[in-house]
LOZALUM-566804 format. One record per residue (C-alpha): x, y, z; residue number from 1. Coordinates in Angstrom, 2 decimals. Example, Ala and Ser with C-alpha at 12.3 -4.5 7.8 and 13.67 -1.06 7.14 Angstrom:
REM LOZALUM-566804
<rec><X>12.30</X><Y>-4.50</Y><Z>7.80</Z><n>1</n></rec>
<rec><X>13.67</X><Y>-1.06</Y><Z>7.14</Z><n>2</n></rec>
***
This chain:
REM LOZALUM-566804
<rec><X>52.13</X><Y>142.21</Y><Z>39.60</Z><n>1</n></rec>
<rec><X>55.39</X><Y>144.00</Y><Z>40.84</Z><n>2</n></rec>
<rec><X>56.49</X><Y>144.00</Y><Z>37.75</Z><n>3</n></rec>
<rec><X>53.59</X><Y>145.77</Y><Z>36.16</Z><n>4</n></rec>
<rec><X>53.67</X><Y>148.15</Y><Z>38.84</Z><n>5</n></rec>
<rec><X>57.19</X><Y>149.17</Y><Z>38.28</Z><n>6</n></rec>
<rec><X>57.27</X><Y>148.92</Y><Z>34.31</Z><n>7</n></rec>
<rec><X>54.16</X><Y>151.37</Y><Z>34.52</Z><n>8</n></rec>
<rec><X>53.63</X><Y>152.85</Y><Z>37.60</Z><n>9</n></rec>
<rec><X>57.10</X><Y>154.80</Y><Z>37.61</Z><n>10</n></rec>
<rec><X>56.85</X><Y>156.49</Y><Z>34.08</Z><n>11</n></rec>
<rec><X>53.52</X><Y>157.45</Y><Z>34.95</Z><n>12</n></rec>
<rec><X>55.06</X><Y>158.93</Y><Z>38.65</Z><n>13</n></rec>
<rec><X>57.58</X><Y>160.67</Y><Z>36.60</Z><n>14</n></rec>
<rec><X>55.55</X><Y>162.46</Y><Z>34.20</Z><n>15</n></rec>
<rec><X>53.11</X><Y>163.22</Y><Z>36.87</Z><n>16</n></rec>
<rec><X>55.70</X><Y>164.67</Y><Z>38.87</Z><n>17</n></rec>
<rec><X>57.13</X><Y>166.95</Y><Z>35.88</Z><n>18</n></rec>
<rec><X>53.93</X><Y>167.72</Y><Z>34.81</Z><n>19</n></rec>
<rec><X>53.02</X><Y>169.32</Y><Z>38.72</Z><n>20</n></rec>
<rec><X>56.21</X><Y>170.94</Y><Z>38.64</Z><n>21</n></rec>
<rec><X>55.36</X><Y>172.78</Y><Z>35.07</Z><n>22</n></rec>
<rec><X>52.68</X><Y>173.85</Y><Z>36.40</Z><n>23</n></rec>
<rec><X>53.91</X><Y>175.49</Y><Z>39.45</Z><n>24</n></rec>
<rec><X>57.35</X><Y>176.29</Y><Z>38.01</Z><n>25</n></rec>
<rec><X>56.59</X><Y>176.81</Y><Z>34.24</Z><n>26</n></rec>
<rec><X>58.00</X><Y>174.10</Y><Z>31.67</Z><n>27</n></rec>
<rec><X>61.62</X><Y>175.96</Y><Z>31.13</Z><n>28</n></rec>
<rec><X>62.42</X><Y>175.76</Y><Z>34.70</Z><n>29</n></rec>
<rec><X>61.60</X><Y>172.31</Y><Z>35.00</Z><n>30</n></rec>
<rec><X>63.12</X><Y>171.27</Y><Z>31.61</Z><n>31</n></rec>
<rec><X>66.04</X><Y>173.17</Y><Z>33.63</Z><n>32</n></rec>
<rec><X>66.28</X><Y>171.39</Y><Z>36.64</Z><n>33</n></rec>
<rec><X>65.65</X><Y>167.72</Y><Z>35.39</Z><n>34</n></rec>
<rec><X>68.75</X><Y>168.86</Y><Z>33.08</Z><n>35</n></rec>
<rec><X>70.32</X><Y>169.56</Y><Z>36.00</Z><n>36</n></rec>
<rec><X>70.04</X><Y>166.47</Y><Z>37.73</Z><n>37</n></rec>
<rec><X>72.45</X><Y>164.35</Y><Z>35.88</Z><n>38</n></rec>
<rec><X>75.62</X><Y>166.30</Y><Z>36.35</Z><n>39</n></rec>
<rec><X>75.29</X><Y>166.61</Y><Z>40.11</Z><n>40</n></rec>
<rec><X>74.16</X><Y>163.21</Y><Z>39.85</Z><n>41</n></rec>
<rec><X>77.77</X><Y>162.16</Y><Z>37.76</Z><n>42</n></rec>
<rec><X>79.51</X><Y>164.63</Y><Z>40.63</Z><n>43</n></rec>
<rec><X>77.75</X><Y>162.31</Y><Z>43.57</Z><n>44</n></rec>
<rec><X>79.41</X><Y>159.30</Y><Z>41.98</Z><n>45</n></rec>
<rec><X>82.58</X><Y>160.50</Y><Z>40.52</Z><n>46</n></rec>
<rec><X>83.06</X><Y>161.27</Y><Z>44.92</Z><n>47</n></rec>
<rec><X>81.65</X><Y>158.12</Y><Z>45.88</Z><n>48</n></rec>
<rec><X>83.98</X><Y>156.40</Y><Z>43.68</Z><n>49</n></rec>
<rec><X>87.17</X><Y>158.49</Y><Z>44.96</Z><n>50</n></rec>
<rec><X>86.24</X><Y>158.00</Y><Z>48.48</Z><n>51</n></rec>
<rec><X>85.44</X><Y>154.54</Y><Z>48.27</Z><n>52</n></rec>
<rec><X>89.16</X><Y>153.84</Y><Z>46.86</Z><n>53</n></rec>
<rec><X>90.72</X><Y>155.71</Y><Z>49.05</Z><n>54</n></rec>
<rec><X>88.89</X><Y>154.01</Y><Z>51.92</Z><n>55</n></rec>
<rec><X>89.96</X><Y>150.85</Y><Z>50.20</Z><n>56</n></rec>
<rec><X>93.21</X><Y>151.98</Y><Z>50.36</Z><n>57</n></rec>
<rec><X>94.05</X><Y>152.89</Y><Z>53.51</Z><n>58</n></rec>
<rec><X>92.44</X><Y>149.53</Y><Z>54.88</Z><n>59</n></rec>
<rec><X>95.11</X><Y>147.68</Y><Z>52.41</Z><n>60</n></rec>
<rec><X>97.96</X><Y>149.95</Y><Z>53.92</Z><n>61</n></rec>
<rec><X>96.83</X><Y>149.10</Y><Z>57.70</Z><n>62</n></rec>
<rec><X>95.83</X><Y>145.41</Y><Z>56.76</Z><n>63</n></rec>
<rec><X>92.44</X><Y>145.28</Y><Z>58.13</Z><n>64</n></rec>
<rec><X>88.86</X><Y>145.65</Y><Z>56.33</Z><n>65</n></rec>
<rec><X>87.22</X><Y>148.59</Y><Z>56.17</Z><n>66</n></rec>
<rec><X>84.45</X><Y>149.35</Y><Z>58.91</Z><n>67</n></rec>
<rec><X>81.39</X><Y>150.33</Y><Z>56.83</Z><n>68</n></rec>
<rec><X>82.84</X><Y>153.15</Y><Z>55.05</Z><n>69</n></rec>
<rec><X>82.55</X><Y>151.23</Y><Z>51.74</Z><n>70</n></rec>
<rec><X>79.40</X><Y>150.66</Y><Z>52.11</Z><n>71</n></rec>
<rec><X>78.57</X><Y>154.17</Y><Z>52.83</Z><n>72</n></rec>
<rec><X>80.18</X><Y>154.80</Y><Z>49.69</Z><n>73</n></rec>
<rec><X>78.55</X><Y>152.58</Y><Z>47.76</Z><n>74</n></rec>
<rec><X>75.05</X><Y>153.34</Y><Z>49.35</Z><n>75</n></rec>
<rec><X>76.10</X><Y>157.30</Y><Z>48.09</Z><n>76</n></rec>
<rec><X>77.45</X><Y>156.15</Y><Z>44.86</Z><n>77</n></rec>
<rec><X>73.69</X><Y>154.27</Y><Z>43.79</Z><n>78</n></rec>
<rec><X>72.38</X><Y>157.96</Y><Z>45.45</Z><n>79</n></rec>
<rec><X>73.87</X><Y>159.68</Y><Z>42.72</Z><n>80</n></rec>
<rec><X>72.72</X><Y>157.39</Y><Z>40.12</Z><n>81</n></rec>
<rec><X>69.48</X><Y>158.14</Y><Z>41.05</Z><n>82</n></rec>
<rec><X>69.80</X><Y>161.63</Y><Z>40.87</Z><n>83</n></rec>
<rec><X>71.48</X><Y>161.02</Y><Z>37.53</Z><n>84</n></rec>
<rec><X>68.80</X><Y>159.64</Y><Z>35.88</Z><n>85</n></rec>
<rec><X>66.31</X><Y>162.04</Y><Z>34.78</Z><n>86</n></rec>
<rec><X>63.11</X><Y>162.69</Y><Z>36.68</Z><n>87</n></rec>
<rec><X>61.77</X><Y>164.21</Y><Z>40.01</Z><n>88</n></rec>
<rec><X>60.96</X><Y>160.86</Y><Z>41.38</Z><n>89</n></rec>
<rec><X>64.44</X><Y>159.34</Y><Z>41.18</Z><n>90</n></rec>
<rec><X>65.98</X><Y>162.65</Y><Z>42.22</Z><n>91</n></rec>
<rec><X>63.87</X><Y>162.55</Y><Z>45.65</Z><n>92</n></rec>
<rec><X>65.01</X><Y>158.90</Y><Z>45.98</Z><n>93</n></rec>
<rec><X>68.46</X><Y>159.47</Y><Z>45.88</Z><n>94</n></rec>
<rec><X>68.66</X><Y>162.67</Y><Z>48.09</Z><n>95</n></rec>
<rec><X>66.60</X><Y>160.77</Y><Z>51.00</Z><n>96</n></rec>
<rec><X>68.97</X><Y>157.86</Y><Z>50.55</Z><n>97</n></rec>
<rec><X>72.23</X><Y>160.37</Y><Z>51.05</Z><n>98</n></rec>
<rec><X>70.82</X><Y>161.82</Y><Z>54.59</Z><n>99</n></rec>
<rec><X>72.82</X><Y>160.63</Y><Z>57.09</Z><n>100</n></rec>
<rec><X>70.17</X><Y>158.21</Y><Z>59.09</Z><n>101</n></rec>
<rec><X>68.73</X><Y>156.71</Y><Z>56.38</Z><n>102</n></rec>
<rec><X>72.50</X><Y>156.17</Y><Z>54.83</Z><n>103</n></rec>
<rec><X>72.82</X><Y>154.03</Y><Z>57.76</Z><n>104</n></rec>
<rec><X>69.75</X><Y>152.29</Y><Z>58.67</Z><n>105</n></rec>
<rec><X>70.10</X><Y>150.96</Y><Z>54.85</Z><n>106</n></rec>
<rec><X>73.89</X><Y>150.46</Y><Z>55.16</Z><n>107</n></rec>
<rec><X>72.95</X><Y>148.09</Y><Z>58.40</Z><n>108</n></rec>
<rec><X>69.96</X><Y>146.27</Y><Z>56.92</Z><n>109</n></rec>
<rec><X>72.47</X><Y>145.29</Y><Z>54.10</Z><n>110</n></rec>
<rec><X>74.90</X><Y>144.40</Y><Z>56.68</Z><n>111</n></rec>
<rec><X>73.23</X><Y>142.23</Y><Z>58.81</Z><n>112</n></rec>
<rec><X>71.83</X><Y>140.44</Y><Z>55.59</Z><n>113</n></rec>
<rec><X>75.22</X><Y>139.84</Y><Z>54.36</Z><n>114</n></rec>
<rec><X>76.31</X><Y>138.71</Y><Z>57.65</Z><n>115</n></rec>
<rec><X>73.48</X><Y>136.33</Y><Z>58.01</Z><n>116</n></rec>
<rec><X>73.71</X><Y>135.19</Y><Z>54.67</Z><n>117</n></rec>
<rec><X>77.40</X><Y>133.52</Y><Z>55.30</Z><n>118</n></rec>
<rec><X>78.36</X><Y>135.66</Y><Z>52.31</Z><n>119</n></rec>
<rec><X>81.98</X><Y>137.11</Y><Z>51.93</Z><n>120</n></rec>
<rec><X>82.11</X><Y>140.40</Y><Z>53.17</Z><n>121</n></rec>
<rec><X>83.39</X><Y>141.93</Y><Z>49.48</Z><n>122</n></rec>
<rec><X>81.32</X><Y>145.27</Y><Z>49.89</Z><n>123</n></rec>
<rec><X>82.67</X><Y>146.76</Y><Z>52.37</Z><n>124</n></rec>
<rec><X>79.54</X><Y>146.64</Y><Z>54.61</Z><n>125</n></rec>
<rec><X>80.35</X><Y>145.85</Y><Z>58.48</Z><n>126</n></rec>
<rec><X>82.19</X><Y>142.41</Y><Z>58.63</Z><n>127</n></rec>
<rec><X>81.50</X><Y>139.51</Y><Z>61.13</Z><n>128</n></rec>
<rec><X>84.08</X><Y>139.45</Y><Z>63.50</Z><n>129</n></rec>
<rec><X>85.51</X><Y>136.36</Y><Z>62.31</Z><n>130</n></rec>
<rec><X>86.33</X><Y>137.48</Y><Z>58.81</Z><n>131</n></rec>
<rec><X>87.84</X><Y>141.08</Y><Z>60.08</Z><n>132</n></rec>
<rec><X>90.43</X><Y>139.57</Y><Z>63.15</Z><n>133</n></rec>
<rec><X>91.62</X><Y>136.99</Y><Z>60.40</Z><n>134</n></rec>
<rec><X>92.37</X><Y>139.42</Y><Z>57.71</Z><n>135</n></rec>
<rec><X>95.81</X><Y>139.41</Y><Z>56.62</Z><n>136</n></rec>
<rec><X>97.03</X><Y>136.30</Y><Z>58.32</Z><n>137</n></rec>
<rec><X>97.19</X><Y>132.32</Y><Z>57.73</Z><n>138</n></rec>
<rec><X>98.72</X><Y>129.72</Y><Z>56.23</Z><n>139</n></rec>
<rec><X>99.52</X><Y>131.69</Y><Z>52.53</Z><n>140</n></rec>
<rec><X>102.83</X><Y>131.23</Y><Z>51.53</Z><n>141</n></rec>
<rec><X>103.81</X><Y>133.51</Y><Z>48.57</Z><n>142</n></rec>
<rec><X>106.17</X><Y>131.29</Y><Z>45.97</Z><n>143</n></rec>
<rec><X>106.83</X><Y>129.17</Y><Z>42.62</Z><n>144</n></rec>
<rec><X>106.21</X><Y>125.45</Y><Z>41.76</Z><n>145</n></rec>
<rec><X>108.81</X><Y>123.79</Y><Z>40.04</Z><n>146</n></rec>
<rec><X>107.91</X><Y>120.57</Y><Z>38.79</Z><n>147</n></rec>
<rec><X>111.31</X><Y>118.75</Y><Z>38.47</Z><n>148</n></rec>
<rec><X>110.18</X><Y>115.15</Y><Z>38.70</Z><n>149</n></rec>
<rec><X>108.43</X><Y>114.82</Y><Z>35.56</Z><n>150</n></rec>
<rec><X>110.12</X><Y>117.24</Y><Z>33.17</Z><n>151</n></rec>
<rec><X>109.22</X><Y>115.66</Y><Z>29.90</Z><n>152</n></rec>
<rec><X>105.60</X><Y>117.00</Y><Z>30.88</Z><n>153</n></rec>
<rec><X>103.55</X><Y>118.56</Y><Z>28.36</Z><n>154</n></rec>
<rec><X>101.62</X><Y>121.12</Y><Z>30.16</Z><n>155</n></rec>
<rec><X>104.51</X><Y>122.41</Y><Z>31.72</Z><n>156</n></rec>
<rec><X>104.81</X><Y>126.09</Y><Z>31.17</Z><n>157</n></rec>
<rec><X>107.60</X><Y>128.13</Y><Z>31.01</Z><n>158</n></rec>
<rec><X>110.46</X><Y>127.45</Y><Z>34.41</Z><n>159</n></rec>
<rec><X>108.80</X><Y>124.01</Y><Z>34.82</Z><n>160</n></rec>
<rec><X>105.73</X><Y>125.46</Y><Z>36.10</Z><n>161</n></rec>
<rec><X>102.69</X><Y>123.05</Y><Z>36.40</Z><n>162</n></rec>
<rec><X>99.57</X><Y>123.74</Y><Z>37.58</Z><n>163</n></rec>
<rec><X>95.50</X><Y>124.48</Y><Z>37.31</Z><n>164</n></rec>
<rec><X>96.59</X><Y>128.08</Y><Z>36.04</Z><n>165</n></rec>
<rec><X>98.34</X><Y>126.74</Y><Z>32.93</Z><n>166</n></rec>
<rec><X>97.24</X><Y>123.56</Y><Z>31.73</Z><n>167</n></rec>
<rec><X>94.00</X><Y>123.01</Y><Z>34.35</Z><n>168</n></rec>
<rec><X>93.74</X><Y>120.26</Y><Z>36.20</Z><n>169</n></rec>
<rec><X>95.81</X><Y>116.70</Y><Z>35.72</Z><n>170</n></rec>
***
């Protein structure tokens, strides 16, 4: 039923929508600003995108995970899509979704389901505190194998090198 609400319910709220807004606007204007829509849609992502990098960055640099801000990114990022994609409906969507309180009573609904959910924190949505004081340290040794004992091997690779990455498992 969901479905069928969605598959026809949001054309219909779309052309509804454009057709009010002809009517109070006149059908250039609002041919005009559905046009409209998708490049400041594009320019919400294309700044999304650069912020969430350099977020992403920075919290490589400093060895830690970032604190939400990818999140908020990412919550901004599907923001501009909507505005992107042609139609009043999706353009009210997205610009609700990129006011600051709703931003992040969304971006912590997320969280607390990914959190909950025992899922990796890959996101960038607030981590559990578990994940975020063990990034960056362990037991990870960075090195080669060299498989000298058996070298007549035939999945040996190139220095002597055995292992799931070349030849899978034995």
């Amino acid at each position: 039923m969901r479905f069928r609400l969605l598959l026809f319910g949001y054309p219909l709220l779309e052309i509804i929508a454009a057709w009010a807004a002809a009517q109070v606007l006149g059908w250039g204007w609002t041919l005009l600003l559905l046009i409209a829509g998708i490049p400041i849609g594009f320019l919400v992502m294309r700044q999304a995108g650069a912020a969430t990098f350099a977020s992403i960055r920075q919290a490589g640099r400093s060895g830690t995970l970032p604190d939400g801000e990818a999140g908020s990114h990412s919550l901004t990022f599907i923001a501009g899509l909507l505005i992107a994609i042609p139609g009043f409906g999706t353009d009210l969507i997205g610009l609700v979704i990129l006011l600051p309180p709703v931003k992040e009573r969304i971006r912590r609904r997320v969280a607390r389901r990914i959190v909950a959910s025992g899922l990796p924190n890959s996101v960038g949505f607030a981590a559990a505190p578990d994940i975020a004081s063990d990034f960056g340290h362990g037991d990870f040794v960075v090195g080669e194998v060299i498989n000298k004992d058996q070298p007549g091997r035939s999945d040996q690779g190139p220095k002597g090198q055995a292992g799931p990455g070349i030849a899978g498992p034995a």
